[in-house]
VMD Tcl script that builds the backbone (N, CA, C; Angstrom):
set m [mol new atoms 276]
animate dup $m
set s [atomselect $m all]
$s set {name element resname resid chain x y z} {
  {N N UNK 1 A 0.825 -1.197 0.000}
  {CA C UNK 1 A 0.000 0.000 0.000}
  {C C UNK 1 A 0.869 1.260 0.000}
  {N N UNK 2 A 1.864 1.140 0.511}
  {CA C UNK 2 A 2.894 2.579 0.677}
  {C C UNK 2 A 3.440 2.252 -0.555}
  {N N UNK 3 A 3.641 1.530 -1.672}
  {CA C UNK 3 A 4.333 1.954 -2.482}
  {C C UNK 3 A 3.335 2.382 -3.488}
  {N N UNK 4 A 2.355 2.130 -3.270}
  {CA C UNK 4 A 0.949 2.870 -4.301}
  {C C UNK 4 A 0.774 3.948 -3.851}
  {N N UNK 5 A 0.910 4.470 -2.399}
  {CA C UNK 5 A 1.125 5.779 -2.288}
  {C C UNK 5 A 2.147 7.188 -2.503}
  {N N UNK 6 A 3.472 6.341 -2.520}
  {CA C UNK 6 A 4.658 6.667 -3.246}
  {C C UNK 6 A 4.703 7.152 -4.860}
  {N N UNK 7 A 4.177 5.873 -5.274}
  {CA C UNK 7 A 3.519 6.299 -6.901}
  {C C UNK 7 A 2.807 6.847 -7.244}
  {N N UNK 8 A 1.642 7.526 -6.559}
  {CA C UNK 8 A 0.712 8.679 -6.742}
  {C C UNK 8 A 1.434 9.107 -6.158}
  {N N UNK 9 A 1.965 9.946 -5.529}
  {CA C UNK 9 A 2.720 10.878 -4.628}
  {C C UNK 9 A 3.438 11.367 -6.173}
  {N N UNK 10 A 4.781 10.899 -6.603}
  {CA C UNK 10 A 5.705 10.864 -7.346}
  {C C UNK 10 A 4.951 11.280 -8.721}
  {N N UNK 11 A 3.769 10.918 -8.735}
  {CA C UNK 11 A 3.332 10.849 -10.453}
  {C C UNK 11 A 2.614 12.019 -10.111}
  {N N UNK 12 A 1.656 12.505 -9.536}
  {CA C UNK 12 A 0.970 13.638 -9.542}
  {C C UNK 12 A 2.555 14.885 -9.130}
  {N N UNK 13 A 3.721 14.756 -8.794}
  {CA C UNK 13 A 4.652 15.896 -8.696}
  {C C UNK 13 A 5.199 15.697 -9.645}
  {N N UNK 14 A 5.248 15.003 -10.530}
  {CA C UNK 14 A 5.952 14.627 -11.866}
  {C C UNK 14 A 4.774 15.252 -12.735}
  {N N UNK 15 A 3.551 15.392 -12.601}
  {CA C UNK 15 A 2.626 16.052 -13.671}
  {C C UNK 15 A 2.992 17.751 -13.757}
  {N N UNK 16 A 2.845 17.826 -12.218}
  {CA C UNK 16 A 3.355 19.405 -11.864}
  {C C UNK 16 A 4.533 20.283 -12.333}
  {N N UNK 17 A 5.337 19.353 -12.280}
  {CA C UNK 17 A 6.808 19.290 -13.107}
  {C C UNK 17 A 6.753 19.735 -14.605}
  {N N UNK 18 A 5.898 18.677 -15.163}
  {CA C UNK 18 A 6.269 18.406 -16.189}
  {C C UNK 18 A 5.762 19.532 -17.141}
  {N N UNK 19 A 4.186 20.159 -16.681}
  {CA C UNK 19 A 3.349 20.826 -17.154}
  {C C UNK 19 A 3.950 22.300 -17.077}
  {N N UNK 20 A 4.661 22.721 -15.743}
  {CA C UNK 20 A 5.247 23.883 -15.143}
  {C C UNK 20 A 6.752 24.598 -16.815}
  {N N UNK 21 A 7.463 22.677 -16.726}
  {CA C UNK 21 A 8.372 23.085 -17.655}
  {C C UNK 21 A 8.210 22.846 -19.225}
  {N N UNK 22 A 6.802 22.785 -19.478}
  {CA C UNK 22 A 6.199 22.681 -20.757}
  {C C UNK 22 A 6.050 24.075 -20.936}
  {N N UNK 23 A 5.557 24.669 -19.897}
  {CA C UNK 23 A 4.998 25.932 -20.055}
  {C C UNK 23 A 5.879 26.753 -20.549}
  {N N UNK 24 A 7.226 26.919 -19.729}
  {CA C UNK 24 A 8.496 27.424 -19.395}
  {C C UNK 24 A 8.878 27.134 -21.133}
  {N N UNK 25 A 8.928 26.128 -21.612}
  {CA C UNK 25 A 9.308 25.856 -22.936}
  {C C UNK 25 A 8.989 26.704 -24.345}
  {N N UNK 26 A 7.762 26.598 -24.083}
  {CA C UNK 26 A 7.099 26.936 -24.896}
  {C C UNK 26 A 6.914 28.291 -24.959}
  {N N UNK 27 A 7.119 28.955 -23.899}
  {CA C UNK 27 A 7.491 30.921 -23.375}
  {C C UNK 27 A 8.429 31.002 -24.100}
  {N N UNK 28 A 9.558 29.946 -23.825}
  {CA C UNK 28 A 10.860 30.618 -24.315}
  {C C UNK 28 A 10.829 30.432 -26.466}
  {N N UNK 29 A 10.101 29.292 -26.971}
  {CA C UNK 29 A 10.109 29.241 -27.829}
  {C C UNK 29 A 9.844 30.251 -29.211}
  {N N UNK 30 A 8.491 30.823 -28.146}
  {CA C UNK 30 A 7.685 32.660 -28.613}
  {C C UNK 30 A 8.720 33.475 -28.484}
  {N N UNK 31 A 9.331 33.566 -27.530}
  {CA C UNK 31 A 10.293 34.308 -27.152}
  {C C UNK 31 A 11.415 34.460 -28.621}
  {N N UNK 32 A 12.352 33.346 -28.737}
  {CA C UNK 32 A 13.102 33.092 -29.918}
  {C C UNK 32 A 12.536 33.382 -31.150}
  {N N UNK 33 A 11.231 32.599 -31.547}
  {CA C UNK 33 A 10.576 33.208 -32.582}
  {C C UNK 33 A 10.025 34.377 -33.003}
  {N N UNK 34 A 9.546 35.162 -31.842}
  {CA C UNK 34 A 9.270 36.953 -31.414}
  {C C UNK 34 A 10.574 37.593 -32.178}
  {N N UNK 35 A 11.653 37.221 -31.351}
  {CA C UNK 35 A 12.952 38.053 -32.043}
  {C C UNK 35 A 13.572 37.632 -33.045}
  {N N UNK 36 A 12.888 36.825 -33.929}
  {CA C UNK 36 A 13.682 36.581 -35.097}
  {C C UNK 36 A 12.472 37.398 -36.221}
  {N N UNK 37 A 11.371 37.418 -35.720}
  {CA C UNK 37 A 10.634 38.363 -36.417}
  {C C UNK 37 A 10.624 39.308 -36.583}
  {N N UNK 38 A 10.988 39.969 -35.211}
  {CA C UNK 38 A 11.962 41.557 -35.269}
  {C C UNK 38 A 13.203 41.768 -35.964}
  {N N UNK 39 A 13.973 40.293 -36.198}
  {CA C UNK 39 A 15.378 41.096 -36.319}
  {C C UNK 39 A 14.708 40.828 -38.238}
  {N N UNK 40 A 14.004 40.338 -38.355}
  {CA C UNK 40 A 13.919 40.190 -39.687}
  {C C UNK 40 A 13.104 41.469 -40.740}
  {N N UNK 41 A 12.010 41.854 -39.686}
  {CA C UNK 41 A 11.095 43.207 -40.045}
  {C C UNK 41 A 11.447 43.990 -39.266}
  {N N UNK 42 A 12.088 44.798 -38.446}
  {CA C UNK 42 A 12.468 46.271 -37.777}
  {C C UNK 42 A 11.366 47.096 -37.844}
  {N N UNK 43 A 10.886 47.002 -39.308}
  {CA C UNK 43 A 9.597 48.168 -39.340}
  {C C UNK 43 A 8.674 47.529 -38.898}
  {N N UNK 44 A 8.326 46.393 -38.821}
  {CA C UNK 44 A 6.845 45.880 -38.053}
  {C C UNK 44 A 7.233 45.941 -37.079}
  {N N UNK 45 A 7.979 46.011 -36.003}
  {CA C UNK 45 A 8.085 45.533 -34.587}
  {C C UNK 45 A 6.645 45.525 -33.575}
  {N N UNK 46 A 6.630 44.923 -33.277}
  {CA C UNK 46 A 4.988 45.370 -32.184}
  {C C UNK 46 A 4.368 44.409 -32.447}
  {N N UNK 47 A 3.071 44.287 -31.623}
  {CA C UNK 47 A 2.201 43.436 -32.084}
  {C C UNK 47 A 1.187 43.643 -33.036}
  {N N UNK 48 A 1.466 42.617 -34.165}
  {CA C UNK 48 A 0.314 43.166 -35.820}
  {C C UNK 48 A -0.166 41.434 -36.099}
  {N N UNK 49 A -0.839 41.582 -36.613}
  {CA C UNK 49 A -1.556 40.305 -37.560}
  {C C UNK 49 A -0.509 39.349 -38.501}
  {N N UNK 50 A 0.274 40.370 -38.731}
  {CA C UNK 50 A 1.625 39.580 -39.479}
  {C C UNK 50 A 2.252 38.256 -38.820}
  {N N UNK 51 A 2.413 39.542 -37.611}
  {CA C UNK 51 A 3.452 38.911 -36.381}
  {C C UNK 51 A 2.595 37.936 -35.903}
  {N N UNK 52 A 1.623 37.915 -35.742}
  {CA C UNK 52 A 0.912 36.348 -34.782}
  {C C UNK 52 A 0.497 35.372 -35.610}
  {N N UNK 53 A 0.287 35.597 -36.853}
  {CA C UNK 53 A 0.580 34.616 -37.742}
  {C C UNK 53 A 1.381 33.863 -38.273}
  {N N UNK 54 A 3.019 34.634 -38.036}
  {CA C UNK 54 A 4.386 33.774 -38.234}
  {C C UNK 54 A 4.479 33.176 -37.084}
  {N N UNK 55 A 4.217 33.720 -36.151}
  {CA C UNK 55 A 4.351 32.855 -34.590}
  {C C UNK 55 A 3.777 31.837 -34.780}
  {N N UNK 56 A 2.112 31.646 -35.003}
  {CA C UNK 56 A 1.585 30.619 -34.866}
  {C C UNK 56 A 1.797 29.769 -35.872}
  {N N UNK 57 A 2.298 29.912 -37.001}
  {CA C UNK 57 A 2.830 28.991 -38.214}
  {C C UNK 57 A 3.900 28.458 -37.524}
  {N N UNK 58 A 4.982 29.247 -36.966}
  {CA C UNK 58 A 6.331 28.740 -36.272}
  {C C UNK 58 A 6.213 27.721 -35.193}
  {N N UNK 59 A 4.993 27.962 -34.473}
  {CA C UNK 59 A 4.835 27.220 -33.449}
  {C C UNK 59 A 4.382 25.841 -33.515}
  {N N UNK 60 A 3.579 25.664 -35.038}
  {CA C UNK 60 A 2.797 24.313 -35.112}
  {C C UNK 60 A 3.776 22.837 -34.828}
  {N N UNK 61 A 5.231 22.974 -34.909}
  {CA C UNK 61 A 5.726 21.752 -35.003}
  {C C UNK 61 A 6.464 21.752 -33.434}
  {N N UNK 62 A 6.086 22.533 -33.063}
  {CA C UNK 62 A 6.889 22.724 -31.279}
  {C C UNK 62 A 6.710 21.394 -30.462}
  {N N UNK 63 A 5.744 20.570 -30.478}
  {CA C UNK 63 A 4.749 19.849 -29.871}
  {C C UNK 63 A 5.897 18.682 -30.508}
  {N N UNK 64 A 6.333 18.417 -31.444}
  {CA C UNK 64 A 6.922 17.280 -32.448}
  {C C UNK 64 A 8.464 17.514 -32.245}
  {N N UNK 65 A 9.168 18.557 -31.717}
  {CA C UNK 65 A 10.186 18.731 -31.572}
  {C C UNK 65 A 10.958 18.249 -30.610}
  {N N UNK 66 A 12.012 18.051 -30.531}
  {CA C UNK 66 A 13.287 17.066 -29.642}
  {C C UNK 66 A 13.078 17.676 -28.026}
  {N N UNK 67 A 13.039 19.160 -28.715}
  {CA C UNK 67 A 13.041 19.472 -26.579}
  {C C UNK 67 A 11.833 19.404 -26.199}
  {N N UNK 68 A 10.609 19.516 -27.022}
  {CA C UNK 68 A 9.190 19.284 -26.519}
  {C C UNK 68 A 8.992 17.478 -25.679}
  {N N UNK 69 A 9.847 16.918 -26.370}
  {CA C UNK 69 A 9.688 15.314 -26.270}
  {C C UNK 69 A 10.649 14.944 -24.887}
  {N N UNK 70 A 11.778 15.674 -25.020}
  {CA C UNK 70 A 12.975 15.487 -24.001}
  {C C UNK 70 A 12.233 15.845 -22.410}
  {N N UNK 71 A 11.218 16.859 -22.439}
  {CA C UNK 71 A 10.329 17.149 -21.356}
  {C C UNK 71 A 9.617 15.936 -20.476}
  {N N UNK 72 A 9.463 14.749 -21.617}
  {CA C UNK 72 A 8.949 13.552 -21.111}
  {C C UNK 72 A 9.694 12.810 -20.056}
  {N N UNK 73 A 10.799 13.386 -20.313}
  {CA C UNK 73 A 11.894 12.543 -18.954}
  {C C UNK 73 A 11.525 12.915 -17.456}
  {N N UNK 74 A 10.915 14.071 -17.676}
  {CA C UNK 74 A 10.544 13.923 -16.413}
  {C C UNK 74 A 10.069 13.165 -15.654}
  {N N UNK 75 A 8.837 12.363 -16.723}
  {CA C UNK 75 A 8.233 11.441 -15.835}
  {C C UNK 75 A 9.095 10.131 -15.922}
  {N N UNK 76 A 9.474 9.797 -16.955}
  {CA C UNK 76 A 10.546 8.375 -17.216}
  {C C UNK 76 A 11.658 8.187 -16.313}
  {N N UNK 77 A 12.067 9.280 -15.743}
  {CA C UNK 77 A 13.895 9.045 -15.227}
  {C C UNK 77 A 13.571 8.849 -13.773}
  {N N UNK 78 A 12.854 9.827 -13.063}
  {CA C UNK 78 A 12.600 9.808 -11.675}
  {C C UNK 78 A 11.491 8.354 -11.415}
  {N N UNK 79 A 10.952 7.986 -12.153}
  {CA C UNK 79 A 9.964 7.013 -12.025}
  {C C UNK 79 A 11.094 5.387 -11.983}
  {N N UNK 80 A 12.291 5.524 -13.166}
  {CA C UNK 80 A 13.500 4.591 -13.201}
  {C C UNK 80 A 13.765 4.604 -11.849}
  {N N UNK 81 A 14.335 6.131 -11.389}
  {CA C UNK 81 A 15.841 5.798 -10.456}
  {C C UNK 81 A 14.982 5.383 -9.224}
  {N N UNK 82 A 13.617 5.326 -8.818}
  {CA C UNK 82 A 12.688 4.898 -7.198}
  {C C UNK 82 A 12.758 3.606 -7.653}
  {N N UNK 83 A 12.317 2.907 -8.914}
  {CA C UNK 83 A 12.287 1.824 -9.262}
  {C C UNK 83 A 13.903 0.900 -9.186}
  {N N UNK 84 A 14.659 1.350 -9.635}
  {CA C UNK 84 A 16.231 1.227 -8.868}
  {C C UNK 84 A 16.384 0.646 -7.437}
  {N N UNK 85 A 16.287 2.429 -7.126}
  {CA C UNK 85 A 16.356 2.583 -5.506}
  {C C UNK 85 A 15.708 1.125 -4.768}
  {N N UNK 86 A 14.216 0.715 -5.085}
  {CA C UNK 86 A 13.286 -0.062 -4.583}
  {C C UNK 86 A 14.251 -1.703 -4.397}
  {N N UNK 87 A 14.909 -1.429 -5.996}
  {CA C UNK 87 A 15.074 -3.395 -5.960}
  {C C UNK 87 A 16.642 -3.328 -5.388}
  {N N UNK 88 A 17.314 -1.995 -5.108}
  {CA C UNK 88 A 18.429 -2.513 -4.863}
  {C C UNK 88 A 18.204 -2.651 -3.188}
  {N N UNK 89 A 17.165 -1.963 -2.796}
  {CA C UNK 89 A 16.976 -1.893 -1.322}
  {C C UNK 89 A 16.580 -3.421 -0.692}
  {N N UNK 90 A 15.904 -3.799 -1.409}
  {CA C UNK 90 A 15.196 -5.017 -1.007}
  {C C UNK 90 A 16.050 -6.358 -2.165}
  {N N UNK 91 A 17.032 -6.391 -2.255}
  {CA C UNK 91 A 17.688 -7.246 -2.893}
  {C C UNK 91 A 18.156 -8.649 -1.964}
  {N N UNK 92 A 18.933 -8.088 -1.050}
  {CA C UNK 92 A 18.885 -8.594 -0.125}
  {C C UNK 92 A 18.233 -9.001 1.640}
}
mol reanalyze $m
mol bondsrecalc $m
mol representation Tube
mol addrep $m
């Protein structure tokens, strides 16, 4: 029973995690794409119809991308190393 509570414990702070640095990701991604729109138009700078339309074209493959996916470790690695921890504890 404590290790089913361990695993909800671990998996609901691993959602928190994971969602927190999705978010974080995806800020910074607008971010990069924001200033490459500026450095590319100078005269549009600001927010226009142009601009949120290259964003959101830029953004469609974010979701499919290496660091969008690499985010998944969150839940995979910490979920490994308790699973570790568990069998080397009780090995003997």
């Amino acid at each position: 029973m404590a290790l089913i509570r361990l695993w909800l414990f671990l998996f609901a702070l691993q959602a928190v995690f994971y969602l927190l640095l999705r978010v974080y990701l995806r800020s910074q991604q607008v971010e990069r794409v924001e200033n490459r729109w500026d450095a590319r138009h100078p005269d549009q700078a600001g927010n226009s119809a142009a601009r949120r339309a290259f964003v959101a074209k830029a953004m469609t493959g974010f979701n499919r991308s290496l660091r969008a996916r690499l985010a998944l470790a969150v839940f995979v690695l910490p979920t490994l190393a308790v699973l570790v921890i568990v069998i080397l504890v009780n090995w003997q």
